[in-house]
N, C-alpha and C positions, 0 to 999 in steps of 0.2 A: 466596426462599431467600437467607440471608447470604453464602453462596458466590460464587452468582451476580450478587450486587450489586458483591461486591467484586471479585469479577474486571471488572463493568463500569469500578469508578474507575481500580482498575490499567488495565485498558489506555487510560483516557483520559488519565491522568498520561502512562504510554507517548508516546503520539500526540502529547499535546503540550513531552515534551520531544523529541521530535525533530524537531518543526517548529522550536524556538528552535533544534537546534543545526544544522539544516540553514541555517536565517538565517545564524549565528554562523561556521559553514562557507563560504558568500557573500562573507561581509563580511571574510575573511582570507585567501583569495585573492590572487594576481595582480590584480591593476586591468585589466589588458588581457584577463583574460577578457571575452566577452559572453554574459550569459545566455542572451540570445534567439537567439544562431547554436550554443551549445553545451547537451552535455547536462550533469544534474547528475553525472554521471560522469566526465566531463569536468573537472569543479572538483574531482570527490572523487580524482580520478589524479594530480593536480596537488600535492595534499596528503596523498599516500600513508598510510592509518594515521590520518589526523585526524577529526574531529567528523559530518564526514560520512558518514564508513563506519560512525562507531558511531550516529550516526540511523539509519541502514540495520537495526540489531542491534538496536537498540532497537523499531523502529516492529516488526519481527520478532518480538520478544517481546510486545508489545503485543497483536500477532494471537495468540498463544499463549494470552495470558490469555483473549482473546475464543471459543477455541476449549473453553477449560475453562468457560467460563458457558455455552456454548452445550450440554454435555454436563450440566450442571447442572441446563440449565429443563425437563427431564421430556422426554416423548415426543415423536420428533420423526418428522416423515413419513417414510417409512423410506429411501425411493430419492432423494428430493432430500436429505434430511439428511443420508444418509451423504455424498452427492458432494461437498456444499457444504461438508465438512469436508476432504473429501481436497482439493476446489480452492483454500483455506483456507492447507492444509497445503502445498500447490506453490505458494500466493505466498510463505509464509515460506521455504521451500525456495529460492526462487529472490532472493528479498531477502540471504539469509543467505551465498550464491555469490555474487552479486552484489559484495558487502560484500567477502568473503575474497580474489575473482579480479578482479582490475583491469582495465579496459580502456586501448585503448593513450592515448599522447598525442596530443592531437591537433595535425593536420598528419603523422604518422606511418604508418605503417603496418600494418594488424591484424596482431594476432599470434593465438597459438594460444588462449592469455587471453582474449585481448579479443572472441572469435566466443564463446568460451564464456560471456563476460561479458553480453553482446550477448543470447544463447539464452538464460541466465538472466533476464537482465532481461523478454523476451518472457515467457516463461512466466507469470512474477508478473505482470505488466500485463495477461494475458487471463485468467489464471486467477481473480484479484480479480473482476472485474466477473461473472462468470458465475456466479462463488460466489455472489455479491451478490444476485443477481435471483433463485436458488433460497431462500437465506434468508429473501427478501422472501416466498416462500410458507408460510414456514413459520408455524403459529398463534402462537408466542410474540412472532412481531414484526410481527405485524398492523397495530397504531398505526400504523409506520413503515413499510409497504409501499409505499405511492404514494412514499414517496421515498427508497428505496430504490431501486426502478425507475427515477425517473427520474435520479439521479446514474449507475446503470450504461449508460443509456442514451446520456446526456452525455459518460460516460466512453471508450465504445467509437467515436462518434462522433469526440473527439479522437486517439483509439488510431489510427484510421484517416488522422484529418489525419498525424498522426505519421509515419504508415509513407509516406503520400503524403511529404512531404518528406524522407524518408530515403533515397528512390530516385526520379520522377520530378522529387521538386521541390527538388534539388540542396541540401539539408538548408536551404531558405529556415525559418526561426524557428521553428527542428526545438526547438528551446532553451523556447523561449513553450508548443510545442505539448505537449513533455514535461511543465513544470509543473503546468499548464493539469490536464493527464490524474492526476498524482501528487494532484494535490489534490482531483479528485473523487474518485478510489480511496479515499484517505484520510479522506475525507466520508461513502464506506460503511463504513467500519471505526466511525470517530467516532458515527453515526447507531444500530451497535450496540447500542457501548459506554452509547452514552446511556440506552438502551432499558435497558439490564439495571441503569446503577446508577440509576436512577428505581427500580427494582422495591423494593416494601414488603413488607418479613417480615410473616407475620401476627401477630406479637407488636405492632409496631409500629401495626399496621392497628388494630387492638385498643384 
């Protein structure tokens, strides 16, 4: 289907421009930040409004596109593919809050923002991988299941070092642990997008 392919490049254009501008967000920064003791919220509160919240908006639309191919490829198993859209739908949901609601600065103090920041960003970080592994069931993304699976598995794996350092392990490379995680999440998204703009119209086929 030409829909569905094209919804696959849009949302890999997506994904990867917000990897450059989350880089380009890094690199104009504070110098005294440290990646690996802070989160990328952290670096996007610091530059209120800049390159990093609109990655955030962006990698969000990018799942949107992914959400319209995934409506596109035909029939889908009815009880994981609905969920896998509403899970889908609550990481954009929560990337998009994320984005809008700042967390505090750090060395500061939470505020009422920054819990809400915090809950959102949770959401999107579990919701992602759980979507992740029902899609992997679905027939149209068969090819890519085994790794599917195993990015969400990698993913929840770091999810959990995460939370380990954000409460017993006094945020020891809570910073490494966050990336780490954003980029396998991002790697199910990407492993999608792949899937669908590979897909060949049957004109083409032809």
């Amino acid at each position: 289907m030409p829909g569905t392919r094209n919804a696959g490049l849009l949302a890999l254009g997506g994904i990867a421009l917000a990897a450059l501008l989350t880089v380009i967000g890094h690199l104009e920064v504070n110098d005294d930040l440290n990646p690996w003791a802070l989160t990328i919220s952290d670096f996007a509160v610091s530059d209120r409004g800049g390159v990093i919240d609109v990655a955030m908006v962006v990698l969000a639309l990018a799942t949107v596109a992914l959400l319209y191919g995934l409506r596109r490829t035909g029939p889908l198993r009815p009880r994981s593919g609905r969920t896998a859209e509403l899970l889908l739908g609550a990481w954009v949901g929560g990337l998009l809050l994320a984005a809008v609601v700042p967390t505090n600065e750090p060395g500061t103090a939470m505020t009422t923002a920054a819990y809400l920041h915090r809950y959102a960003s949770v959401v999107a970080f579990l919701a992602l991988p759980v979507g992740g592994w029902l899609l992997a069931r679905q027939p149209d993304l068969a090819p890519a299941a085994r790794t599917l699976r195993t990015l969400v598995l990698l993913s929840l794996a770091l999810a959990a070092a995460m939370i380990w350092s954000a409460y017993p392990g006094d945020r020891m490379l809570i910073g490494l642990a966050e990336r780490l995680l954003i980029l396998t999440e991002v790697a199910v998204l990407a492993t999608v997008a792949l899937i669908y703009a590979r897909r060949v119209t049957p004109a083409r086929a032809a």
